[in-house]
N, C-alpha and C positions, 0 to 999 in steps of 0.2 A: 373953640372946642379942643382944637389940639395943642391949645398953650392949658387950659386943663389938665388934660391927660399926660402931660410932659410933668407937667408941675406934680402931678400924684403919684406919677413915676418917681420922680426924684427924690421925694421924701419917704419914699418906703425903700428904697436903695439907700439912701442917707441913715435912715433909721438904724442903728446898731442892733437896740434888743428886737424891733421885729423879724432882724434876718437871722437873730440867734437863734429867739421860739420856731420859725420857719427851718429851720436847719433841725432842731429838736425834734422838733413834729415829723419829719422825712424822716432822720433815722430810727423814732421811735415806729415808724411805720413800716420799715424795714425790717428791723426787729423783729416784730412779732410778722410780718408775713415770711418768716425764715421760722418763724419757731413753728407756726401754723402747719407748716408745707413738712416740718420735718416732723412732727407728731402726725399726722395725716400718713407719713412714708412709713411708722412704726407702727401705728395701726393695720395697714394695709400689709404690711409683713407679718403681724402675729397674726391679724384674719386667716390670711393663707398659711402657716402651720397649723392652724388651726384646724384649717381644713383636711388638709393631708393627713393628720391623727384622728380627726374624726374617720376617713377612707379607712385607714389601716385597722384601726379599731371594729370598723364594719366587718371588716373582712375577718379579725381574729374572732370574731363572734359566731359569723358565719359557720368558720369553720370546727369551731368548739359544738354547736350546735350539731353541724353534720356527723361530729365528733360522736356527741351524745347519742344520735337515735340512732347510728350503726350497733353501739354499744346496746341501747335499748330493744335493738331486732334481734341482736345475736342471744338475750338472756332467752335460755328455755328450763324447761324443768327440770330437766336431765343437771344441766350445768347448777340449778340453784339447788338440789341435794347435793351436786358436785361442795358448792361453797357452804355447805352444813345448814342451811336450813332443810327444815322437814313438814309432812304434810302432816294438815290437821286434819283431823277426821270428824270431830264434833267442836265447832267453834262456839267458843261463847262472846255472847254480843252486850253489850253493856247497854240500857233503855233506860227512861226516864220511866217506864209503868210500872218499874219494879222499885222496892226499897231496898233491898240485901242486894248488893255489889261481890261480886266474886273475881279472883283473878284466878286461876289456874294455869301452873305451870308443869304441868303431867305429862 
């Protein structure tokens, strides 16, 4: 049994092209466990700005928002004849049970 195992030894260490393809085969596996591991690190990097602009974006929204309904509280009647609009007194409303459409600008 171990003049087999010597003997099968020996011809695959003798063997030229099987220690070439063996040699091929590791660095092709190298290779890509390098390209792998370095796409993997680029992903994992854009993930995380990604995240951080999503935060920040939260935030400008947030505050656009609170932005708005301050603006929204502060509007009163007084200030909207301030900015030239005016009251209507007889408003006309546009229906479907009627045929004749009017706009009035009086």
């Amino acid at each position: 049994m171990t003049n087999f195992i010597k003997h099968n030894t020996k011809t695959v260490i003798m063997n030229g092209a099987t220690n070439r393809i063996l040699l091929i085969f590791i660095f092709a596996a190298i290779l890509s466990y390098v390209y792998f591991v370095n796409i993997t690190v680029r992903t994992l990097t854009i993930l995380e700005k990604t995240k951080k602009q999503m935060q920040s974006l939260s935030i400008e929204v947030s505050e656009m928002e609170s932005q708005r309904l301050s603006i929204e509280n502060n509007i009163n009647e007084g200030k909207a004849l301030q900015m030239g609009f005016i009251e209507v007194n007889n408003p006309i409303f546009i229906t479907r049970k009627t045929a004749a459409l009017s706009f009035k600008t009086e």
